[in-house]
Each structure stands twice: as structure tokens, then as C-alpha cells.
N, C-alpha and C positions, 0 to 999 in steps of 0.2 A: 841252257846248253843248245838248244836246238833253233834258237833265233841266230846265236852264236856260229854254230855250222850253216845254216842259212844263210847267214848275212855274210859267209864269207866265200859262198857259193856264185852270189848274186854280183859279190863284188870282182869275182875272181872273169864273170861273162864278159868285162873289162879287158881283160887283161891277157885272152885265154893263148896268146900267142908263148907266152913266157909256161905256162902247165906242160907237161908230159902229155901227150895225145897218146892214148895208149891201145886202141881198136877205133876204127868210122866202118860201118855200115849202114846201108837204107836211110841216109843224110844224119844218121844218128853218128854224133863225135862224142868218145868216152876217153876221160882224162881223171888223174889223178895226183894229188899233188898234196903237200903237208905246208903247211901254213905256219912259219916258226913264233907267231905271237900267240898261236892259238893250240893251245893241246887238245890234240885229238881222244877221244876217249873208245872209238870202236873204228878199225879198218873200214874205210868207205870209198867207192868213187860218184865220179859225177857225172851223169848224161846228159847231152846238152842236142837239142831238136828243137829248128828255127828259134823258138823267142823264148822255149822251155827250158827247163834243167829239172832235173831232178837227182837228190845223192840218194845210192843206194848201200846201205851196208852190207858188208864181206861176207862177216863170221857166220850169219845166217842172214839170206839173200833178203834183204825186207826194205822196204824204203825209209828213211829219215825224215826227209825233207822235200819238197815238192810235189811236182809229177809230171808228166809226158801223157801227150795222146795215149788214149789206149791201146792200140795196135803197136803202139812204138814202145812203150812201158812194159809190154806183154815180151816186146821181141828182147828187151834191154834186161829182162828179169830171166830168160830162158839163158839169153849168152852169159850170165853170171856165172848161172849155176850149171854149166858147161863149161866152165875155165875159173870156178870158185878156188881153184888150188895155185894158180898162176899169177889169179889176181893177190890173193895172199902175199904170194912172193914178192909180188910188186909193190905191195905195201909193205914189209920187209925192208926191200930195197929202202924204199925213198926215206923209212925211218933210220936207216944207215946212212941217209946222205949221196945216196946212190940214183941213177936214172934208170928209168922202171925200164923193162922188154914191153917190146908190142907184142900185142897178144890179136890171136888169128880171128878176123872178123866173122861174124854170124853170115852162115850160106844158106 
């Protein structure tokens, strides 16, 4: 499952014009998006910083997959859990089929 969400992180750096861009601070772009060949099993999104990514899951703020510099990982995991209720939403949305809200960048 987790090469699964990986590989579809890796492949999505591809692509990222076509994701939901859902917050960019401190050159960090965070996006979110559902993958319909791939069932998701926990609300997650993706940060992406220069050649990094890293997914972070919702429900409780914890990483998955990757990682990001330290200072950028540290600020990526702070804005979570500062908008953990909106990112929810967002996930929501997009498993409705819906286009997520931007949510207010880290100051």
C-alpha cells in the first residue's frame, strides 16, 4: 500500500499542473488530489519542495511516504495541524468529486 501511495505521488510530480494546489508557502506547494484507480485508504496530502515530496496523512498529522528538508517538513507538519479541520474538508470535497478550497498559507 505504501509503494502504492508512493508511486503515485512520484508519478503525479509529472503532472502537478492537472492536482488541486491547495496552500504554497516558503517555496513549499501543497496539493491534494484522489487518484480514481487507486483507493485511498487514509485522508492524505502531498508537499512538494524543489525535487522533494513528501504525503502527509489527515486524520492524525504523521507522514506516509517521503520527506522534505527539515525546516520545510517541520513548517509542513505545523500548517497541518493548524488547518487539520479544513484539510478534512478538503478531502471530503474531492471524495465527492468536488474542488477542494485553498486553505490560508503558513505566516
Amino acid at each position: 500500500m505504501l509503494f502504492v501511495v508512493f508511486a503515485a505521488a512520484l508519478a503525479a510530480l509529472g503532472s502537478m499542473r492537472k492536482l488541486p494546489e491547495i496552500s504554497r508557502f516558503f517555496g513549499i506547494i501543497i496539493r491534494m488530489f484522489v487518484e480514481p484507480a487507486v483507493r485511498h485508504h487514509r485522508p492524505h496530502f502531498h508537499a512538494y519542495y524543489q525535487n522533494d515530496v513528501v504525503i502527509i496523512a489527515i486524520d492524525a498529522i504523521s507522514v506516509i511516504a517521503g520527506g522534505l528538508p527539515r525546516r520545510q517538513q517541520r513548517m509542513v507538519e505545523a500548517w497541518a495541524e493548524i488547518h487539520q479541520d479544513e484539510l478534512l474538508e478538503d478531502w471530503a470535497r474531492l471524495q465527492a468529486g468536488k474542488q477542494p478550497f485553498a486553505i490560508e498559507q503558513l505566516r
